[in-house]
C-alpha positions as CSV (number, residue, x, y, z in Angstrom):
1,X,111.4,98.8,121.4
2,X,111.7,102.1,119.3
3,X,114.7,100.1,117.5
4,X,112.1,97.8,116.6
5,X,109.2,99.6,115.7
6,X,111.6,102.1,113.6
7,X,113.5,99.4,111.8
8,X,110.3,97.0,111.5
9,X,109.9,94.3,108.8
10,X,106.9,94.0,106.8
11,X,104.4,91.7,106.2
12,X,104.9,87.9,105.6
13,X,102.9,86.8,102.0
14,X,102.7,83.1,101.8
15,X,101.6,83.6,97.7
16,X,101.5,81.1,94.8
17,X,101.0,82.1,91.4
18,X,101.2,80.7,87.5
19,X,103.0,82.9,85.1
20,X,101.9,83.9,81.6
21,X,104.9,84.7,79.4
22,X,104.0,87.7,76.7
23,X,106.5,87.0,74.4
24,X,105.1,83.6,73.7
25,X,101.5,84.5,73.9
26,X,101.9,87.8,72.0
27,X,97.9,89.4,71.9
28,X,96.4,86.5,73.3
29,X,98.4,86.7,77.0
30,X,95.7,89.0,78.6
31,X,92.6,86.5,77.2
32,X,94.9,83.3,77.9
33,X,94.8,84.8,81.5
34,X,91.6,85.7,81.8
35,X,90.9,81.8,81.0
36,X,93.3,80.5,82.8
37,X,92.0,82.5,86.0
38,X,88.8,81.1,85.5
39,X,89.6,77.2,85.9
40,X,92.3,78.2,89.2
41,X,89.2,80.0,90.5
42,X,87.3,76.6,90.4
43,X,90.2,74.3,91.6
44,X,90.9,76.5,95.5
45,X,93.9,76.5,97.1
46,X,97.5,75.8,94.9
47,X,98.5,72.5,94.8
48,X,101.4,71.0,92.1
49,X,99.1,70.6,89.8
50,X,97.9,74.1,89.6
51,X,101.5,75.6,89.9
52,X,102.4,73.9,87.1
53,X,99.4,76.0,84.7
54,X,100.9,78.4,82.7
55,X,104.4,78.7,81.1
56,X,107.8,78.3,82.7
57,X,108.9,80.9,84.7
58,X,112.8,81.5,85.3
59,X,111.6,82.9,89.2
60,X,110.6,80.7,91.6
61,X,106.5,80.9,91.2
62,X,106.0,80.6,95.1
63,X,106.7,82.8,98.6
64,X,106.4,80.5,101.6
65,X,107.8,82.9,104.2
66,X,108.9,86.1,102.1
67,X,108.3,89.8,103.0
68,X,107.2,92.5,101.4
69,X,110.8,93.1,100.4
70,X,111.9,90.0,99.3
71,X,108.8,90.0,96.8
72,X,110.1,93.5,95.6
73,X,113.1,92.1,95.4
74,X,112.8,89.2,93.2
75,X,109.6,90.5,91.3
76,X,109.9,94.6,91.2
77,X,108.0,97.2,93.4
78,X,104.3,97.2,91.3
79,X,104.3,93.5,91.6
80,X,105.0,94.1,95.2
81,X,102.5,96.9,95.9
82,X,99.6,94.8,93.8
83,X,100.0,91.8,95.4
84,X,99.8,93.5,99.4
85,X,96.3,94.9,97.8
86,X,95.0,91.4,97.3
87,X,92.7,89.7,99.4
88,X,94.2,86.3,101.0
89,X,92.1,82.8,100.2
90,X,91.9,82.9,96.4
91,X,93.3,83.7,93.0
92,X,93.8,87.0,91.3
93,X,94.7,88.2,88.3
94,X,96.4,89.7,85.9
95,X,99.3,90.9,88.0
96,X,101.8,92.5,85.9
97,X,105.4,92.6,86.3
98,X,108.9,93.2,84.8
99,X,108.6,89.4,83.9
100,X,105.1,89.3,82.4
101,X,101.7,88.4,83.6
102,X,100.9,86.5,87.0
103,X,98.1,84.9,88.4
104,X,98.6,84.9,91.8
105,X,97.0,83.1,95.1
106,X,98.0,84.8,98.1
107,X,97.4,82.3,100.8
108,X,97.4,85.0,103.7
109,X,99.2,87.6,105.1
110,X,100.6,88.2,108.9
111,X,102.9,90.4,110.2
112,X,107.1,89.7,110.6
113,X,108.0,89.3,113.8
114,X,110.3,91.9,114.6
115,X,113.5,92.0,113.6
116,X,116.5,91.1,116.0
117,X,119.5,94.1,117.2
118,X,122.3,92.5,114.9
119,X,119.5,92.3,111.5
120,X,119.3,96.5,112.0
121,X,122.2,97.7,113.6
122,X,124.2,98.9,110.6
123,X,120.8,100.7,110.5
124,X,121.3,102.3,113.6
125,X,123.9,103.3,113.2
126,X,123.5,105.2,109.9
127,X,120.2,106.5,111.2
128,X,122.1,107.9,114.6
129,X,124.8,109.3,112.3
130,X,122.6,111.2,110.3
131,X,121.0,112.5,113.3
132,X,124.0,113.6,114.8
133,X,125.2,115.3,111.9
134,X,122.0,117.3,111.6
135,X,122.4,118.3,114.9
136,X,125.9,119.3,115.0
137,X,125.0,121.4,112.1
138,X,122.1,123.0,113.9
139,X,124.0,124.1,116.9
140,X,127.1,124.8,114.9
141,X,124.6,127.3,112.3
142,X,122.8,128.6,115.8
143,X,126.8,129.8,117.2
144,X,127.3,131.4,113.9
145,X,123.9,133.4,114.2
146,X,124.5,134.2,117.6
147,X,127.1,136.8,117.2
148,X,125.4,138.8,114.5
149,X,122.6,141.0,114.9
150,X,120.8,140.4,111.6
151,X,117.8,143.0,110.5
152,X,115.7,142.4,107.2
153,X,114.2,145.6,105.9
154,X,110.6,145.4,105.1
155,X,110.7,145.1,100.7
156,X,107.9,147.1,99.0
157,X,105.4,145.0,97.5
158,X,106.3,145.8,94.0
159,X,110.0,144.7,94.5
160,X,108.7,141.0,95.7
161,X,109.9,138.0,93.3
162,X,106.3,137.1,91.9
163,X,106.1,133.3,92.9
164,X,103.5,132.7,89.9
165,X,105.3,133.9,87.1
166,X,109.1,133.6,88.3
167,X,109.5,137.5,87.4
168,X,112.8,138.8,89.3
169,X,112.8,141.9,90.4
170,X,115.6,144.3,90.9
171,X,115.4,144.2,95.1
172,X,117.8,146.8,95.7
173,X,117.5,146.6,99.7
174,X,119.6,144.3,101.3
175,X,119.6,142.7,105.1
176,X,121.8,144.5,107.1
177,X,124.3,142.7,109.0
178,X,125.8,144.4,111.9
179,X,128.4,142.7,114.3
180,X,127.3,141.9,118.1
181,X,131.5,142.0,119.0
């Protein structure tokens, strides 16, 4: 169950949208929008009709079953990250991407079932190898430390690097390292 939770997939956004394409607008793309946002706001939910509205877009212009990811993915993180702000059940607008400007009807949101052993298990395995590492380190750094006896002076105030300006100063003590063996 940690597996899971750790490795989790996001949320699935069933979104629709109409793409406006700058470089054949120019100026007008945010007003063109703006308009165009208004009559999808009167005609509801997406149909073929409405998906059609806009200019061609070279990405599909619809999500039936893609995560958060997958939107990244195929549209860039700010698209992603705007569109998991909207509220489901109508259109918003502009959404801005690498592509251009969206209007965009997310139809609702619900969680991804988790995600099965085999989908995260390179993962895992990464993620336990880090781990292990770290703590091999750790333990290995701790043996090291263990067989010194290691005594820091106490350095005068006015020797003390200040951590406003950067000004070094000349420290002149130095820790003391003795041997335990």
């Amino acid at each position: 169950m940690l597996v899971q939770l750790a490795f989790a997939t996001s949320t699935v956004l069933p979104t629709a949208g109409s793409f406006l394409d700058p470089d054949l607008r120019d100026e007008a793309t945010l007003d063109d929008a703006a308009e165009l946002l208004a009559q999808l706001g009167l005609t509801g939910e997406p149909e073929a009709e409405t998906l059609s509205a806009g200019d061609r877009f070279m990405v599909q212009n619809h999500f039936s079953q893609a995560t958060e990811l997958d939107v990244r993915r195929r549209m860039g993180s700010g698209f992603a990250t705007a569109v998991m702000q909207l509220a489901p059940g109508r259109w918003h607008g502009p959404v801005l991407s690498g592509y251009g400007v969206h209007l965009v009807y997310v139809q609702g949101m619900q969680k991804a079932p988790p995600p099965s052993f085999a989908e995260v298990r390179p993962y895992v395995l990464e993620s336990w190898r880090a781990e292990q590492q770290e703590k091999f380190q750790a333990d290995f750094f701790d043996s090291l430390k263990s067989g010194y006896n290691i005594l820091i002076s106490d350095i005068p105030e006015d020797r003390i690097l200040d951590s406003d300006t950067g000004a070094k100063s000349d420290f002149g003590a130095k820790p003391v390292v003795e041997s335990s063996s």
